[in-house]
C-alpha positions as CSV (number, residue, x, y, z in Angstrom):
1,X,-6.0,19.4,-19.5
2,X,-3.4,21.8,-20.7
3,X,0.6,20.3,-19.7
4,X,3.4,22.8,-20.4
5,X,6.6,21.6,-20.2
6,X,10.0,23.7,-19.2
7,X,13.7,23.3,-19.4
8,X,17.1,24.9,-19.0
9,X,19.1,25.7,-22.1
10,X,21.7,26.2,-19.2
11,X,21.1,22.5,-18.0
12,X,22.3,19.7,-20.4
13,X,20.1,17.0,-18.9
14,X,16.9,19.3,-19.4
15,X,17.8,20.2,-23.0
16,X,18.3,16.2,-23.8
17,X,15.3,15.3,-22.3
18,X,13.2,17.9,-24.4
19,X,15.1,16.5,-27.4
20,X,14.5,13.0,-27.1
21,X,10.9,14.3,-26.3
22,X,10.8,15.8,-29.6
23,X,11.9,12.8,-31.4
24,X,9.5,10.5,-29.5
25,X,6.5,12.8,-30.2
26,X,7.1,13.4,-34.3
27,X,7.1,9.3,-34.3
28,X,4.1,8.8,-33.0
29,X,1.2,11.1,-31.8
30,X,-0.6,8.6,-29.8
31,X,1.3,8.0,-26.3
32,X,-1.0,8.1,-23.7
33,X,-0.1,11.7,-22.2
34,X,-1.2,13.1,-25.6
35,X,-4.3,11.2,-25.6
36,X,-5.1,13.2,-22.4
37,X,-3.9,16.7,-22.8
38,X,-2.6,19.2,-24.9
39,X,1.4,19.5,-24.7
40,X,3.5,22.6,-24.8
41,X,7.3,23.2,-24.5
42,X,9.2,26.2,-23.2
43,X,12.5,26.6,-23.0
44,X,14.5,29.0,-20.4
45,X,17.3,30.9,-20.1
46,X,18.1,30.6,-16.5
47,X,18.4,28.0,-13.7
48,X,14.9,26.1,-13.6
49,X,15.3,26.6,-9.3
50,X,14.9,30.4,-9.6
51,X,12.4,30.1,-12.4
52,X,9.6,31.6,-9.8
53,X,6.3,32.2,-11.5
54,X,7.2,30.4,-14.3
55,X,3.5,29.4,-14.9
56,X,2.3,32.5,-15.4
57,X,0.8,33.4,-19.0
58,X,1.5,29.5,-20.2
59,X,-2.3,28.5,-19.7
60,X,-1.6,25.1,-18.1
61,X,-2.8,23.0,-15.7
62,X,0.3,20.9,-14.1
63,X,3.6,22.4,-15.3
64,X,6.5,19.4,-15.5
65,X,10.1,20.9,-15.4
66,X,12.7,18.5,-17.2
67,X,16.1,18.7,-15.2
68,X,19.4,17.7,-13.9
69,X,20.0,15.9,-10.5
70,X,23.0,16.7,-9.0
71,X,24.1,14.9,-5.5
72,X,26.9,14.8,-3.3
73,X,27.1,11.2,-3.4
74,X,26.5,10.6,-7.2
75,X,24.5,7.6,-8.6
76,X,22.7,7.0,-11.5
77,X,19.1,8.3,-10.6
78,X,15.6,8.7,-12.5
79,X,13.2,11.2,-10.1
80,X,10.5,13.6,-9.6
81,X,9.5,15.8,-6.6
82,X,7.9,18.7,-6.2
83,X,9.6,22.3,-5.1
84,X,9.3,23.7,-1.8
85,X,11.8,24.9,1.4
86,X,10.7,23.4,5.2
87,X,13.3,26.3,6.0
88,X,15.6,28.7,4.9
89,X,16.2,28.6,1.5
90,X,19.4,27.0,-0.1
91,X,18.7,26.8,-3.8
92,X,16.1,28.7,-4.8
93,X,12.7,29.9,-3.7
94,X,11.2,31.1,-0.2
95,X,12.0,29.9,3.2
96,X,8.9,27.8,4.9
97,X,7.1,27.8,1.5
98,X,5.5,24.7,-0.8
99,X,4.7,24.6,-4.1
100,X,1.5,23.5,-5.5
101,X,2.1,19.5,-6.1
102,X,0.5,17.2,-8.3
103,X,0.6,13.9,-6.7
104,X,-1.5,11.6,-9.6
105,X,0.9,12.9,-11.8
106,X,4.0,12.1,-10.1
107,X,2.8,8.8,-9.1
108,X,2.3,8.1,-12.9
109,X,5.5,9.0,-14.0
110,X,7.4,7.6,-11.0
111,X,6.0,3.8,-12.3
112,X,7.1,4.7,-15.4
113,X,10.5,5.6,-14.6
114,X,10.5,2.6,-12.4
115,X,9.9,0.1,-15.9
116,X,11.7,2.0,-18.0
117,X,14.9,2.8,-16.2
118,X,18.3,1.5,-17.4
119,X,20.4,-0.9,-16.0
120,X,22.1,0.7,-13.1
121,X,20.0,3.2,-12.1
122,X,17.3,3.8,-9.4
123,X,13.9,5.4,-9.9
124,X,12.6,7.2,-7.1
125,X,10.8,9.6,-5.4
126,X,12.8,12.8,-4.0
127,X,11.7,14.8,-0.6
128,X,10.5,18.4,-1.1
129,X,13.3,20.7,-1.9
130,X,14.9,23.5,-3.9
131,X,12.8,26.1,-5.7
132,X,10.4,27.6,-7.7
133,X,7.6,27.8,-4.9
134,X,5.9,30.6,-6.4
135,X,4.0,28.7,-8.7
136,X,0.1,28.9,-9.0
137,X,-0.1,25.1,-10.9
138,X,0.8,22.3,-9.8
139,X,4.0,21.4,-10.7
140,X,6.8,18.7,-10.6
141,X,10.7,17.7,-11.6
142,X,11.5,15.5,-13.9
143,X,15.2,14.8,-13.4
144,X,18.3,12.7,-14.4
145,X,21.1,12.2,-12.0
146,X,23.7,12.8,-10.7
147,X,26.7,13.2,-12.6
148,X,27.4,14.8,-16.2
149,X,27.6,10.8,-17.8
150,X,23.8,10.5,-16.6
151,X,22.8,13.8,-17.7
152,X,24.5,13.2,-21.4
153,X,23.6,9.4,-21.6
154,X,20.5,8.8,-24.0
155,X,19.0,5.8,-22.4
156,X,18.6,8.1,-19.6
157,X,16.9,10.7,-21.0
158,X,15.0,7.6,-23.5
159,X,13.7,6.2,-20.3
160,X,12.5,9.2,-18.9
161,X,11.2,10.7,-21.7
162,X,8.9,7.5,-22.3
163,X,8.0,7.4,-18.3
164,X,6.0,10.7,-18.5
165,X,4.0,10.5,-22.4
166,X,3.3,7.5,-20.5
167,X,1.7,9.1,-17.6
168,X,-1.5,9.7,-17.0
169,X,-2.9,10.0,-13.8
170,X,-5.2,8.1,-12.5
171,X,-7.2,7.5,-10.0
172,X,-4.6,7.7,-7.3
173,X,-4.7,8.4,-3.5
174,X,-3.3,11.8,-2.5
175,X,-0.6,11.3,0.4
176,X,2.0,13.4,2.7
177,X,4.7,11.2,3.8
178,X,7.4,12.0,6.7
179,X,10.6,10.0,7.7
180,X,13.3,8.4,5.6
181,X,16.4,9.7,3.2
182,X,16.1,12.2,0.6
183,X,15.1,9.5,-1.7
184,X,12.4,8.7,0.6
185,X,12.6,4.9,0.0
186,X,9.2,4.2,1.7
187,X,7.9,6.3,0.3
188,X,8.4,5.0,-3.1
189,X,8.1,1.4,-2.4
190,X,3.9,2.7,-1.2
191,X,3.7,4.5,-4.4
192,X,5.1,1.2,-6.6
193,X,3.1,-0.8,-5.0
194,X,0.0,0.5,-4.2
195,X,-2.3,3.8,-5.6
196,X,-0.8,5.8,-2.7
197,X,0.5,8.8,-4.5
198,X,2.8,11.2,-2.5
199,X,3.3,15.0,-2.8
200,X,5.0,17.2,-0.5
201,X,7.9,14.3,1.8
202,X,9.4,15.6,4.2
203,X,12.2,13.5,5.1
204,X,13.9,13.0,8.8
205,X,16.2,15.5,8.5
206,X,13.5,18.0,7.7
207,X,11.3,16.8,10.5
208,X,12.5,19.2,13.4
209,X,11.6,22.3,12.1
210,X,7.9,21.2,10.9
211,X,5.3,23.1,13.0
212,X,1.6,22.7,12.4
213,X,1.4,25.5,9.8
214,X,4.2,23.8,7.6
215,X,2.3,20.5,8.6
216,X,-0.5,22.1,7.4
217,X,0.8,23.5,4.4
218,X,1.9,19.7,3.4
219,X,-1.3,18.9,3.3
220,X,-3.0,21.6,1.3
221,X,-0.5,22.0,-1.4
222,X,-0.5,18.5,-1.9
223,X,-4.4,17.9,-1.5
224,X,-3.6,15.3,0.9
225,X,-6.7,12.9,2.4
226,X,-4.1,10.9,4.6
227,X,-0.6,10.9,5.9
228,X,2.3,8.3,6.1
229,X,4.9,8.0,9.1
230,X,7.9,6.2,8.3
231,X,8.1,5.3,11.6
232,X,11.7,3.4,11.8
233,X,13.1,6.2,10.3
234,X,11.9,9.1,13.0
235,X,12.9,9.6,16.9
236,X,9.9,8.3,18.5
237,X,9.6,12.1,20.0
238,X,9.4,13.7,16.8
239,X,6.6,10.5,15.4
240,X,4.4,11.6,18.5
241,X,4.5,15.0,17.8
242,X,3.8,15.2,14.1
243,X,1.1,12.2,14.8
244,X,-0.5,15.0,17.0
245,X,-0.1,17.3,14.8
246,X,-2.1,15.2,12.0
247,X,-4.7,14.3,14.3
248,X,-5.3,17.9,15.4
249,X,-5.6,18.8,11.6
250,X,-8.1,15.6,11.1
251,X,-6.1,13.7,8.4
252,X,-5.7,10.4,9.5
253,X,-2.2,8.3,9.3
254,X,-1.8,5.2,7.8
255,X,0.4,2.3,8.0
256,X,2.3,0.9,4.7
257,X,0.1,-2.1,5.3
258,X,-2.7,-0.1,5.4
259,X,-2.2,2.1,1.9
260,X,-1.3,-1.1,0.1
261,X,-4.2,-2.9,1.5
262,X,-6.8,-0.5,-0.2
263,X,-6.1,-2.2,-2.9
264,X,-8.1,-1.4,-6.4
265,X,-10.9,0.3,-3.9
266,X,-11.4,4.2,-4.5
267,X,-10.6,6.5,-1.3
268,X,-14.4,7.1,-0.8
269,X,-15.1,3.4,-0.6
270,X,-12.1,2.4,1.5
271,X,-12.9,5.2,4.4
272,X,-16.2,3.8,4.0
273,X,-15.2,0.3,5.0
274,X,-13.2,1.6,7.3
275,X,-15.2,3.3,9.1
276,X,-17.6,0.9,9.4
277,X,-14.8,-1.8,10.6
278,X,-14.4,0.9,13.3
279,X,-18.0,0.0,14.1
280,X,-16.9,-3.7,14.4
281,X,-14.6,-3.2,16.5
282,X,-12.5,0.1,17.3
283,X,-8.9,-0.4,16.6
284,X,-9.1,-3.2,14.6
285,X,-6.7,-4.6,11.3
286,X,-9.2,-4.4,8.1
287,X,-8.0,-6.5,5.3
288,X,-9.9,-5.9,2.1
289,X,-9.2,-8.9,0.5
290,X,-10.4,-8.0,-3.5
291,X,-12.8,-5.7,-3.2
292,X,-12.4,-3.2,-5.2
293,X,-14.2,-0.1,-6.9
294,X,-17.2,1.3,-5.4
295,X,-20.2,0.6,-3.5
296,X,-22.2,0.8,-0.4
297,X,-20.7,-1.0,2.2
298,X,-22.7,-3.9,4.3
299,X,-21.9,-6.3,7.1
300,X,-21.8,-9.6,6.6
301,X,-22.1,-12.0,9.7
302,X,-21.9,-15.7,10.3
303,X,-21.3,-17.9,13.6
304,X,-18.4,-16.8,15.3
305,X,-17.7,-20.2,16.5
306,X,-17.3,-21.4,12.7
307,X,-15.0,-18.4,11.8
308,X,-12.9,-19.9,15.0
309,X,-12.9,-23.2,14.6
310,X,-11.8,-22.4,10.8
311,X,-9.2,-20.5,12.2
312,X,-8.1,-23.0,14.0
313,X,-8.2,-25.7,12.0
314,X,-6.1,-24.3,9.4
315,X,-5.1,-20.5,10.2
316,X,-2.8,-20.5,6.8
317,X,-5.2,-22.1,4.0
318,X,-8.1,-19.9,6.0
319,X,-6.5,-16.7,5.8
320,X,-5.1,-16.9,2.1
321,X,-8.6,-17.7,1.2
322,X,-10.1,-14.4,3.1
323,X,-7.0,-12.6,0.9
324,X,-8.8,-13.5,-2.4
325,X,-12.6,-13.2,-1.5
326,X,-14.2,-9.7,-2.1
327,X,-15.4,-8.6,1.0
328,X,-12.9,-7.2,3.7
329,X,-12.1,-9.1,7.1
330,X,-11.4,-7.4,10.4
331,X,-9.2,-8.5,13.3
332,X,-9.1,-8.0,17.1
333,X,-6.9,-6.6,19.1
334,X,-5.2,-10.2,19.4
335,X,-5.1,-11.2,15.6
336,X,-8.2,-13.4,15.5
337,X,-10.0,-13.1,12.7
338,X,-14.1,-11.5,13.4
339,X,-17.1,-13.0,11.9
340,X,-18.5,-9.8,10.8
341,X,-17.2,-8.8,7.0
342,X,-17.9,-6.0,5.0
343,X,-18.7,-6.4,1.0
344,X,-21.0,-4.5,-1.4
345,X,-24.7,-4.9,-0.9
346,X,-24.9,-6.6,-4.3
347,X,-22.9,-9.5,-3.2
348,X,-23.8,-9.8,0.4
349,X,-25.5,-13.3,0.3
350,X,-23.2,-15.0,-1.4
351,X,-20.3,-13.9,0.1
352,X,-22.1,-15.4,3.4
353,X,-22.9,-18.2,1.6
354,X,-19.1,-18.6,0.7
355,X,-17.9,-18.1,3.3
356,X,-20.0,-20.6,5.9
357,X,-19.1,-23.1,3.1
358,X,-15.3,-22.0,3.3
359,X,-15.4,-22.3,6.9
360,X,-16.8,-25.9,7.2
361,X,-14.3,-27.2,3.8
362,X,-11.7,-26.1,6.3
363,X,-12.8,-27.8,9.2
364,X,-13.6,-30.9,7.9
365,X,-10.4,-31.3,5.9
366,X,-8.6,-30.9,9.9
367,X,-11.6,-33.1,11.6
368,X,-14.3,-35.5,11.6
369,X,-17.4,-33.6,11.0
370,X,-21.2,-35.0,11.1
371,X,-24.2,-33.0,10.2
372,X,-26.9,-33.6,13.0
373,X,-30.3,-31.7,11.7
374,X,-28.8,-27.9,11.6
375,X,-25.7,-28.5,14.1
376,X,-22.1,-29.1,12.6
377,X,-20.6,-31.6,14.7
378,X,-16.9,-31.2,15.0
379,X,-15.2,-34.2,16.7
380,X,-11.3,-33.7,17.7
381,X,-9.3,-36.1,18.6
382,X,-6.3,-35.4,20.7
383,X,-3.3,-36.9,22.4
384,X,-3.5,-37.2,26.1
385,X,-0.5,-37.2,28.0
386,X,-2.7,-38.3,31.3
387,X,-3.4,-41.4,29.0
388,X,-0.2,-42.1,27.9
389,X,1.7,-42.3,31.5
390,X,-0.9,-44.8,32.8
391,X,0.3,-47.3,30.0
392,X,4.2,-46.2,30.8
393,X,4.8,-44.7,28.1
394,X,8.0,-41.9,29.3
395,X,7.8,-38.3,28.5
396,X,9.9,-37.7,25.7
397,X,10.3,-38.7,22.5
398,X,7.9,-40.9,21.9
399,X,4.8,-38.6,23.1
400,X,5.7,-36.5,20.0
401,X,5.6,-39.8,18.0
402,X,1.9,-40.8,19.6
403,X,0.7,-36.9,19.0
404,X,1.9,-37.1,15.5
405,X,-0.4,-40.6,14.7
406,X,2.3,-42.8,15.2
407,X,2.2,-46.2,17.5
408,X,5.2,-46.9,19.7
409,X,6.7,-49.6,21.3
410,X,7.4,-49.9,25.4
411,X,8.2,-53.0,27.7
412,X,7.3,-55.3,24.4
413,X,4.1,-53.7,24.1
414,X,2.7,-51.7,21.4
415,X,1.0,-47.9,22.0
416,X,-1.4,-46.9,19.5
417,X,-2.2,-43.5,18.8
418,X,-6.2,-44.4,20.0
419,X,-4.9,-45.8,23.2
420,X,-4.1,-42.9,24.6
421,X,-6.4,-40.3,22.4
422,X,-9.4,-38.7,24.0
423,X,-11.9,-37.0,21.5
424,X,-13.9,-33.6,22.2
425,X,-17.1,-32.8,20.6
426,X,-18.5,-28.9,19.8
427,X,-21.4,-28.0,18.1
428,X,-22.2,-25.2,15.6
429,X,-25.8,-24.6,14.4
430,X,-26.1,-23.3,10.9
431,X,-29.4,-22.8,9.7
432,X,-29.6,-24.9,6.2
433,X,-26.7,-27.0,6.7
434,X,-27.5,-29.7,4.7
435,X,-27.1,-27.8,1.5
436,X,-23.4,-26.5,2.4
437,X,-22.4,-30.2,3.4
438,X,-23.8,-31.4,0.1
439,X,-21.3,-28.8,-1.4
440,X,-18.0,-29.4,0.5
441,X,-18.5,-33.1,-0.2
442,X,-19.3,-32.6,-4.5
């Protein structure tokens, strides 16, 4: 891979950048970046905006342009976008057309500005805007902001500098993202925080004039397999129509929760255990818990009624436990958690096995259990209002102290918590019980 770099000897943020990039790479020759590709640096003579085709004849793959930020509402500010004009253009480039992004790329660097970036300032994405957009690479901005101070102060330039002989992409998750400020805050909150890697953003203000060609456009130039809808920040009118529009074009949308919930799993494996979650049960929550990589994707069942008594016993301490297990776990429509999971076929029996022995550590830490042949017996023992008025005990008060296990006193006479307790009894077979009470109690 072949990375040419370009900046402005107009553009004192660009011309620090590449000196401090200079002085990084004649002290060592070993950042990452370098370990990766082959670096080249160009200078120009005009605005970097109107530098259209500035690819051509550099033999490179991605093409990084080192830059200025300016804003109308100045703050110290480390970002990277990628070019392009949802309409009529206002600095540079052609109206309704997108540059060629490169969204690993930018999700590498964005981390790094994110660790490396002074006190004060902010690291973020940007939303699509300004030019060149006749590029054939892919391409991005590198840029300091916003004022003069920023553009001249060397941590700044240190920081960023660092961020990107840092960078290497990896293997992120090409996304289109809608909704939210120029600074697309979502946006960059996903990509910190997850392998979702945004390209083309177009942010609310954009949103209006995005027809299914610009839509589509997003997509390709960014080589988009999903799309993100910050939803609080759109008109519910304009979320409906670009979900349509996505739909239509057969990328599917997916929720913050969603794109961090992937996890350490690769895009081929996730859609994989999404799809067959869909199986499970259409419309469903899939949390992956830790799995992560590849593989081929199984079902793993055990008795429902064990999954809900689990549930029930101790929703919490079940729950966090499903979060660190490597097999995903689907929910209905209502939040309950299913007792079908998915894992990799290499680990399917002993995540069943860990999880029937989960289930009935769970249970039996809430109740009194008993093992009868193959059938969990799962005694509950309950406070019973019905029970309680018959001694005179008064509604109030002291029922919460008799539910809670405590004994009260009325007329001179003492209420224990047995007195008025009636017990229920439900039965689970498990085939091989024996073995996974002998473990819970070791």
């Amino acid at each position: 891979m072949h990375i040419a770099f370009l900046h402005s000897s107009l553009d004192p943020a660009g011309r620090n950048l590449a000196r401090r990039m200079g002085e990084l790479l004649a002290e060592r020759d070993d950042w990452p970046l370098c370990r990766a590709a082959s670096l080249s640096f160009h200078e120009s003579g005009g605005r970097l905006i109107y530098a259209e085709g500035a690819d051509r004849d550099l033999g490179a793959d991605i093409l990084v342009f080192l830059s200025r930020h300016s804003s109308s509402h100045p703050t110290p500010a480390l970002t990277v976008h990628v070019t392009g004009n949802y309409g009529n253009p206002a600095f540079g480039g052609d109206a309704r057309t997108l540059a060629p992004a490169a969204p690993a790329m930018m999700h590498a660097v964005l981390r790094g500005l994110a660790r490396h970036a002074p006190p004060g300032y902010r690291a973020s994405y940007e939303a699509t805007h300004h030019g060149p957009t006749t590029l054939g690479i892919p391409s991005l901005f590198v840029e300091i902001g916003s004022t003069e101070t920023e553009w001249n102060d060397p941590a700044a330039a240190d920081a960023a500098v660092r961020a990107v002989l840092e960078a290497v992409p990896g293997d992120a998750i090409p996304l289109v993202g809608f909704g939210g400020t120029h600074y697309a805050v979502r946006q960059t909150e996903i990509a910190l925080s997850s392998k979702g890697a945004f390209g083309h953003i177009a942010p609310s203000r954009e949103v209006a004039c995005l027809d299914r060609d610009l839509v589509a456009a997003m997509i390709r130039q960014t080589g988009a397999v999903a799309a993100y809808l910050d939803r609080k920040a759109l008109a519910k009118t304009d979320a409906d129509r670009l979900q349509e529009i996505l739909v239509d074009l057969g990328l599917p949308v997916l929720s913050e929760g969603e794109i961090t919930g992937i996890g350490d799993l690769s895009w081929e494996t996730y859609t994989a255990v999404r799809a067959a979650a869909e199986g499970i049960s259409p419309g469903c929550r899939l949390h992956t818990g830790t799995l992560a990589g590849t593989g081929d994707p199984v079902v793993a069942t055990i008795p429902a009624a064990l999954v809900s008594e689990a549930d029930k016993a101790d929703p919490k301490a079940f729950r966090e436990a499903l979060d660190l297990l490597p097999a995903a776990s689907v929910a209905g429509e209502h939040g309950e958690i299913l007792p079908t999971f998915i894992t990799f076929a290499n680990q399917r029996e002993e995540i069943i096995h860990y999880l029937i022995s989960l289930c009935i550590k769970i249970i039996d830490d809430r109740w009194s259990t008993a093992a009868e042949g193959d059938d969990l017996v799962i005694m509950k023992a309950r406070f019973d209002p019905g029970k309680a008025r018959q001694l005179g005990v008064p509604k109030g008060p002291l029922f919460g102290r008799l539910s809670s296990g405590q004994p009260v006193e009325v007329g001179g006479r003492t209420i224990t918590p047995t007195m008025v307790g009636s017990c229920s009894e439900t039965r689970i077979h498990i085939p091989g019980l024996e073995r996974y009470i002998d473990e819970v109690h070791s």
